[in-house]
Each structure stands twice: as structure tokens, then as C-alpha cells.
N, C-alpha and C positions, 0 to 999 in steps of 0.2 A: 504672390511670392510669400514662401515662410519665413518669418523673422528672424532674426538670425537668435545663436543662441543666446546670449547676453539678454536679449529682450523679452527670453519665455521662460525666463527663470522663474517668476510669479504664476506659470501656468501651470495645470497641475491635471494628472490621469488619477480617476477613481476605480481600479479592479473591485467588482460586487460579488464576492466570495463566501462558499460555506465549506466549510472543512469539513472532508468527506466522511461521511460513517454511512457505514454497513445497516441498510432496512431502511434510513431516511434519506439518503441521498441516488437520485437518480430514477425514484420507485418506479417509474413506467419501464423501467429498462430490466428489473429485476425477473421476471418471469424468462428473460432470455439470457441474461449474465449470471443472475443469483444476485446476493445481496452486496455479497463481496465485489463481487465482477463489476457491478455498477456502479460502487464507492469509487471500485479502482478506474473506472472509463469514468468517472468525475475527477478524478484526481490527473491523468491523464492531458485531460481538456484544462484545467486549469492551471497545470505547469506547462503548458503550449503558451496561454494566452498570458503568461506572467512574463515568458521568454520573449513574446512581441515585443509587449509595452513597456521592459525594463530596456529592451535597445534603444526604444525609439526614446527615451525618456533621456535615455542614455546623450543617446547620440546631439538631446538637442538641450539639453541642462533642462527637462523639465522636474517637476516634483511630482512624485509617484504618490497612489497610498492605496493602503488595503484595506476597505472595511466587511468586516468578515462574520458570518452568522458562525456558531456551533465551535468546539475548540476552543483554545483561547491562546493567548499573547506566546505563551513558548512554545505551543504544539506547531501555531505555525512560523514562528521562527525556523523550529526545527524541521518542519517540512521545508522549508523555500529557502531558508538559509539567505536569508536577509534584513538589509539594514531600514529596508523602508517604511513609512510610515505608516503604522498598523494600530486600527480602529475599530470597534465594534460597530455593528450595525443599528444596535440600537432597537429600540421596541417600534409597536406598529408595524402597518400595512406595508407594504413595498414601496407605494406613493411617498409615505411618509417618512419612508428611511432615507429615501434617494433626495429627499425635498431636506432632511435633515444634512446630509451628504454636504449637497452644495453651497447651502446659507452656512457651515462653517468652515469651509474651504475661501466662500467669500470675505468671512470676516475675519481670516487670515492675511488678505490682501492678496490674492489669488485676481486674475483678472479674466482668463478662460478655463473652463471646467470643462472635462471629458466625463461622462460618466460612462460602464461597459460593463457587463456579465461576462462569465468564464464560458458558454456553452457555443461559442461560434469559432467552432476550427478555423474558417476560412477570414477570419479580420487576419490583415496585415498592417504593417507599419505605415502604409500609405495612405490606408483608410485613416488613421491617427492624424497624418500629415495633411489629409485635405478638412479634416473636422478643423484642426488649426487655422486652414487657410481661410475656412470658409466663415468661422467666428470675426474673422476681422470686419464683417460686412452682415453679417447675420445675427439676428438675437439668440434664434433657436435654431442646432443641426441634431436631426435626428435621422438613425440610420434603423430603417425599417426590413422589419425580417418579414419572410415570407407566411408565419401565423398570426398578423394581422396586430403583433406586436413589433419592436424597438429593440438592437440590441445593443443600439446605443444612444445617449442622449449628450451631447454637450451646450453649456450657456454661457454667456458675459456678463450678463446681470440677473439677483436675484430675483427670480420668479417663480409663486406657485403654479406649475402647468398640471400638477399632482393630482387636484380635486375633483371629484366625482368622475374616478376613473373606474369599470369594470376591470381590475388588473386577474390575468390568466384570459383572457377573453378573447376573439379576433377582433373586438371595437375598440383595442387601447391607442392602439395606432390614432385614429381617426377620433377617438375622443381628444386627443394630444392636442391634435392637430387644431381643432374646433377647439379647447380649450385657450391654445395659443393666438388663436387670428384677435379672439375676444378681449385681450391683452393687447393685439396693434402689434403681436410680434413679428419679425420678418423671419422664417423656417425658410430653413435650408432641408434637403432630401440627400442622402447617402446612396448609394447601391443597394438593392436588398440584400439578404444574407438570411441563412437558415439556420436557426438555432437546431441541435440537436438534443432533443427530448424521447423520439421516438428510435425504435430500428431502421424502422423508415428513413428516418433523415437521415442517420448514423450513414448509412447505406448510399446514400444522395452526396453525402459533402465530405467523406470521413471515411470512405470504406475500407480503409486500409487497418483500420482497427477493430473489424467488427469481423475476426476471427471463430465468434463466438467459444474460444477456449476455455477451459474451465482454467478458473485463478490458482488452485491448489492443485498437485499432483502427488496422493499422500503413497510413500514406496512402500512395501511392507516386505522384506526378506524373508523366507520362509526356510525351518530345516527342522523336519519333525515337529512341528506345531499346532497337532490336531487340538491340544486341548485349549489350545488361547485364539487362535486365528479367528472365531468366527465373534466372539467377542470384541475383541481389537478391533475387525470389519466394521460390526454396530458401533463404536463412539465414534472412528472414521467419517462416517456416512455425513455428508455434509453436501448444502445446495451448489456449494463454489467448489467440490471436489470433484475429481475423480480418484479411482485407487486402483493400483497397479501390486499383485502380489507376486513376486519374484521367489518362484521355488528353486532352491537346491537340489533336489533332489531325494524327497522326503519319501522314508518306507511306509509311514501311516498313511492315513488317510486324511492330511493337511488339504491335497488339492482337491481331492474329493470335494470338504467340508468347505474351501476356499471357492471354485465353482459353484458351487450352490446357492451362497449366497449373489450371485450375479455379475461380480467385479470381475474383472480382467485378471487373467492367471497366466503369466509366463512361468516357462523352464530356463535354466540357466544354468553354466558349472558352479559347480558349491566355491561357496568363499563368499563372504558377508559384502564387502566389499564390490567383488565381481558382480554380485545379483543388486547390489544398487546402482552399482553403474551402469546395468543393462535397463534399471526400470527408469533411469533418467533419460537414456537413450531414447524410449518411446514413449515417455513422457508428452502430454500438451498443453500443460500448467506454467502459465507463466512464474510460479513459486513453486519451489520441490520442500517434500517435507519426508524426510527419513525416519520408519517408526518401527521400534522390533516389534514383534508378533506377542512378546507378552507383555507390552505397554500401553497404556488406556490412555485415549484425551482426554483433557476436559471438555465442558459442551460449547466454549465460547471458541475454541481452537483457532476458528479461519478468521473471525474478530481480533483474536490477537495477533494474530503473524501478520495482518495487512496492517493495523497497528504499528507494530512494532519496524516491519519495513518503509512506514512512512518517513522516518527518518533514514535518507541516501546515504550516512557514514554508516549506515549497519552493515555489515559485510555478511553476517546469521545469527542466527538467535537459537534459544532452547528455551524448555519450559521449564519450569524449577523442578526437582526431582524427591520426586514421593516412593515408596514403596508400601506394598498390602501388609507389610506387618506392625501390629502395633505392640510397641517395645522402647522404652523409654531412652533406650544407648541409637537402636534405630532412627528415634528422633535428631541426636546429638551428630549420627551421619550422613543423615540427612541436609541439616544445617552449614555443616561442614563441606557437604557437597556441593552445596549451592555457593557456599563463597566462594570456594574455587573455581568453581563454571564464569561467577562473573568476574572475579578481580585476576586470575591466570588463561581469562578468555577459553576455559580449559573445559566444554559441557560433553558429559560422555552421551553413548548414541541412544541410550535409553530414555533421554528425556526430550527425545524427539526432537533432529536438526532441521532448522528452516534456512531455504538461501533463495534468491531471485536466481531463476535455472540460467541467465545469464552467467551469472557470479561464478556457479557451477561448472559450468563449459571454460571460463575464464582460468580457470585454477587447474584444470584436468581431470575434476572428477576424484573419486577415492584412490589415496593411493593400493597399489597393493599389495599389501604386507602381512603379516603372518599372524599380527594381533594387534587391537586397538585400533585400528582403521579410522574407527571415531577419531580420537583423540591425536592422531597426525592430519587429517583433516584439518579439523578445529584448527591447529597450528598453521598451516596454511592461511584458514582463512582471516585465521587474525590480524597477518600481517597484512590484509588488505581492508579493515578497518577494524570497528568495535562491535562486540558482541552485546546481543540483546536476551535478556534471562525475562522472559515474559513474567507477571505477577498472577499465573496461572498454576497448577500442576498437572504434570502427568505422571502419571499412578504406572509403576514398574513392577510384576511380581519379584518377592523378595526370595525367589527360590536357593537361588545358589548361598545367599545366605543363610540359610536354614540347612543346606547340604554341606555346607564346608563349617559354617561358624561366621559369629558378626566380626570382630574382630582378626580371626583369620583374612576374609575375603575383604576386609579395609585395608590393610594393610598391602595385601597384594595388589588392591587398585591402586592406591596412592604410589606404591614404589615404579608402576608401570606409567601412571601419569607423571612424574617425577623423571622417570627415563625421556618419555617422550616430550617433555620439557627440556630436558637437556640434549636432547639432539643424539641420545643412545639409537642405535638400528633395533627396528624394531624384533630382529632375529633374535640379538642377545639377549631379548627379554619373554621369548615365548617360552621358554621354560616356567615362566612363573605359572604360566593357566595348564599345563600340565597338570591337574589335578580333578576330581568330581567335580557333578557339577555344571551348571550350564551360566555364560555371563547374561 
């Protein structure tokens, strides 16, 4: 029988966590997700198994705690959005850190210790509940997975079972084990369980995530954009993309030059708007990313938006917004732009908008209205949290500035972002782009 709550308030669950980044977390998965996709299917797996072990900790007054490689103290605050006790991992072997782990959990006054990895979909809260049960009688329970590893370990008393362990190995199990009997310790055996490191297993224990979709779905609206399109395509090109270009209905030869390069080319009725809401429609990206035809990424792009969406109050984000002219007043609206993108939540569409395609389908998509499409968006999606201005840019041709004037065409952005701040329709305001020029 499990103790009741009162009595396991000294016990305590150890989640063994890294905070996911893109090229070093998940690498055997990378050849089939990308780098991104693999961060994201580690991130995935570790807010599952945070969600187990905070009920069951919950439910029975235990003490939780995090000790976490990579990141640090506010990232993943800010990812997990919690109160619990969060630790580094510490240096050395794996042996060494799990063996650090426990000896000061112990001399905490902790009396049973859980220890667990983030990579087993299939633990539940019962598996938690019989390591408890089985501690009352057992020195050592360890819950052995089917690679000849552990992907749990719980103990009573401090012991090193850590040493001369092949860790990555199929002999850590049975070095454990053998390590343990020589100690007089009494082991206990859990269920096996499959960690998931390969496709394979993803496929075994978890397949309901192995989509294999691309993480990114970069939109690109097309209307007369032979000279930029095939540009725009190159900075695009990413492992965790696909890209979707949505023509208007262009007399040059945009789709021509947009086919060529190999990426997916819809038609659609003209309207900025209309033709991104068609390429979210067939979109397979778990994240949408909206970019006109004459705006460049940077190269770290899909780095920053899985980033930036790691924190769940973002509702989207943009990239800070640059333009090809170099011009000192340039500079000054520049600057200007970006404060307003992050403190009026207000990011126009040229600096490329990011949203989880959920978020996207949640809100309805672009409204559609006669100008600024961007920027009654963005309003929308603000009221469903905060915006993220990555510490990236991307690079917007400064055409229309150059056609109309710098000052002219600041002016008419800001009185149009100022209308659509105030809740003006966006009809009464299409008179202002009346003029040369392209936004």
C-alpha cells in the first residue's frame, strides 16, 4: 500500500532533463525530422513526462525537481512555467551526475528517490506509484528498458551503483544489477519500457507523433515578383522547411522563376491576404511563417522561431526589421519600427510573421480587408498573448522608399498602423496606399 500523503512529503521525483536545441538534441532523429523537428519531438517528450510526474507529485504531496543539462534557470522556467525545484546537472559522466543527484536529495532529508529521463512516452503515474510501493521493501527499483538500459532508477539509501558502468551501452542494465547484488542490495525490476531515440521506436511506443512533417511552413505570396522570388526562395531553404509560394496571379514570369527552383507553387485569387490563407490551408508545418517575396531571412531563421515559440505565452513573433538601404534617417526608422512591433505588439508583414498553425486556425486566419492585413492580424493575435521580436533580422527591400520618399512612406505607415490601433475599418484607410509604389 502507498503511504499516505503526509508520510511522502520527504520523497522526492528527479526529471533528467536538457533543454532542447536544434543539431544537439535528439541527433539520431535529425536525418528524418531535421534539426529543428528533433529539438521539437524532444521538447514534445519532455512536457509529456513533466505532465506525469507533476500529477502524481501532485496528487501525493511529493517534491519534484529538475536537474537539467543545456539552457538555464529562466529558459526553462519559461518553457515549463514552474515553481519547481530546478538544478543543474552538474559536470561528468551520466553515472556521476545521477550519483550527484541522489546523495543531495539525500542530504536534504529526502528518504525515497525516483530518478527518470524525459524519453519514455509510455511511463505513467502508476509506474511512479509502484517504484514508491516497492522502495518500502527494496534498496534498489530499477525500471529497465528494452536497450539493455534503465529508464528509471529509484533508492532509500545512499549508494554508489554508478561505477564502472559502460553508460550508452546494452550492458548498463546488468552492470547495475551486478554492481548492486555486490553492495547486498535487494533490486526490485519495473516493466520494461522503450526509450525512444530511434524512428524505430518513435514508431513502436509513440507513433502518433511521427508525422514526419516539416516544423516550418515558410508562405511566400507572390504578385509580379520575378526579380526577388528566386532569392527570397534561397535564404528560405531550410532542413525543417518546406515552402509554399502562393501566386496572385502574376504577368511575369514569378511562377516560371518560382517552379524552377523546385518548391511548391499555388495559384490563388490576388489579395495578400487570400493567397496566405490558401498557403496555410495546405500547409504541413507545425509553425507557419509569412514572408513577402522581397524579404530575406536570416540563416539562423528556424533556430529562432522554435526559440522563440518555446515559451507557450507567445501567441507570434517577427523578426526585427532591416531594410537594403543604407541611410542614416533609414537607420532612425528602423529603430522606430522595431519598438513599435514589440511594445504595440504591432510587427508589419515584412518582417516575417511566426505562429504555431494552431494559433492560426484558432483566430481565423487573415482577415480580409483592403490593406494592412498584417497589422489587423497582429491585433488579433495579440489579444491572445505576447509577441516575440526575435534578435534576428530580416532584410526587406527598401523599394517603395526610394519610389515614394523616406519620410513620405513613414508617415503613411504609422498613420495606417495608428488607424489600425484604433479600431478604424480598414476601408477608411485604403486611400492612404493609393499612391506609387509597392508596400
Amino acid at each position: 500500500m502507498l503511504p499516505s500523503r503526509k508520510s511522502l512529503s520527504q520523497d522526492r521525483v528527479i526529471i533528467f532533463s536538457r533543454y532542447p536545441v536544434p543539431g544537439r538534441t535528439k541527433t539520431r532523429l535529425i536525418p528524418t525530422f531535421g534539426p529543428v523537428g528533433a529539438a521539437d519531438l524532444h521538447r514534445r517528450l519532455t512536457e509529456k513526462t513533466f505532465d506525469t510526474v507533476s500529477r502524481f507529485a501532485e496528487q501525493y504531496h511529493i517534491d519534484m525537481e529538475i536537474r537539467f543539462d543545456g539552457g538555464s534557470k529562466r529558459k526553462i522556467q519559461r518553457w515549463l512555467k514552474t515553481r519547481t525545484i530546478l538544478s543543474h546537472q552538474g559536470h561528468g559522466d551520466l553515472g556521476e551526475r545521477m550519483n550527484t543527484a541522489f546523495i543531495e536529495a539525500f542530504q536534504r532529508g529526502c528518504r525515497h528517490v525516483i530518478l527518470l529521463g524525459t524519453d519514455i512516452p509510455g511511463v505513467t503515474g502508476n509506474h511512479l506509484k509502484n517504484t514508491m510501493e516497492a522502495l518500502l521493501e527494496y534498496d534498489l527499483v530499477l525500471g529497465p528498458s528494452t536497450d539493455g538500459g534503465y529508464w528509471l532508477i529509484g533508492m532509500k539509501n545512499p549508494g554508489d551503483v554508478f561505477q564502472g558502468i559502460d553508460w550508452g551501452t546494452e550492458k548498463v542494465l546488468q552492470q547495475t544489477m551486478t554492481s548492486a547484488r555486490g553492495q547486498d542490495l535487494k533490486v526490485h525490476l519495473l516493466d520494461p519500457l522503450t526509450d525512444v531515440d530511434t524512428v524505430e521506436d518513435l514508431n513502436r511506443v509513440w507513433p502518433e507523433e511521427n508525422g514526419r512533417s516539416p516544423y516550418i511552413s515558410v508562405i511566400i505570396p507572390t504578385l509580379n515578383e520575378s526579380e526577388n522570388i528566386e532569392s527570397t526562395i534561397h535564404t528560405a531553404r531550410n532542413k525543417d522547411a518546406e515552402i509554399i509560394v502562393v501566386d496572385g496571379g502574376s504577368t511575369d514570369d514569378t511562377v516560371k522563376r518560382a517552379e524552377a527552383t523546385g518548391v511548391r507553387v499555388e495559384r490563388s485569387s490576388c489579395g495578400r491576404a487570400l493567397q496566405q490563407n490558401r498557403g496555410a490551408q495546405i500547409a504541413r508545418g507545425h509553425v507557419l511563417l509569412f514572408l513577402h517575396a522581397d524579404t530575406s531571412l536570416p540563416d539562423s531563421y528556424a533556430n529562432n522561431i522554435f526559440d522563440a515559440l518555446m515559451d507557450p505565452e507567445v501567441s507570434f513573433g517577427a523578426f526585427l526589421f532591416k531594410t537594403d538601404m543604407e541611410s542614416p534617417l533609414m537607420r532612425v526608422i528602423e529603430c522606430a519600427a522595431n519598438i513599435r512591433s514589440r511594445y504595440l505588439k504591432l510587427p508589419y508583414g515584412d518582417q516575417g510573421l511566426f505562429l504555431c498553425k494552431s494559433m492560426f486556425t484558432k483566430i481565423g486566419g487573415f482577415p480580409d480587408v483592403a490593406i494592412a492585413e498584417d497589422l489587423f492580424f497582429a491585433r488579433l493575435l495579440g489579444k491572445q498573448g505576447s509577441v516575440c521580436i526575435v534578435p534576428a533580422c530580416a532584410i526587406t527591400s527598401a523599394r517603395r522608399w526610394r519610389n515614394i520618399g523616406l519620410l513620405r512612406t513613414t508617415i503613411v505607415n504609422y498613420v495606417i498602423a495608428a488607424g489600425c490601433y484604433l479600431g478604424i475599418p480598414p476601408y477608411r484607410l485604403a486611400f492612404l496606399y493609393r499612391i506609387p509604389g509597392k508596400k
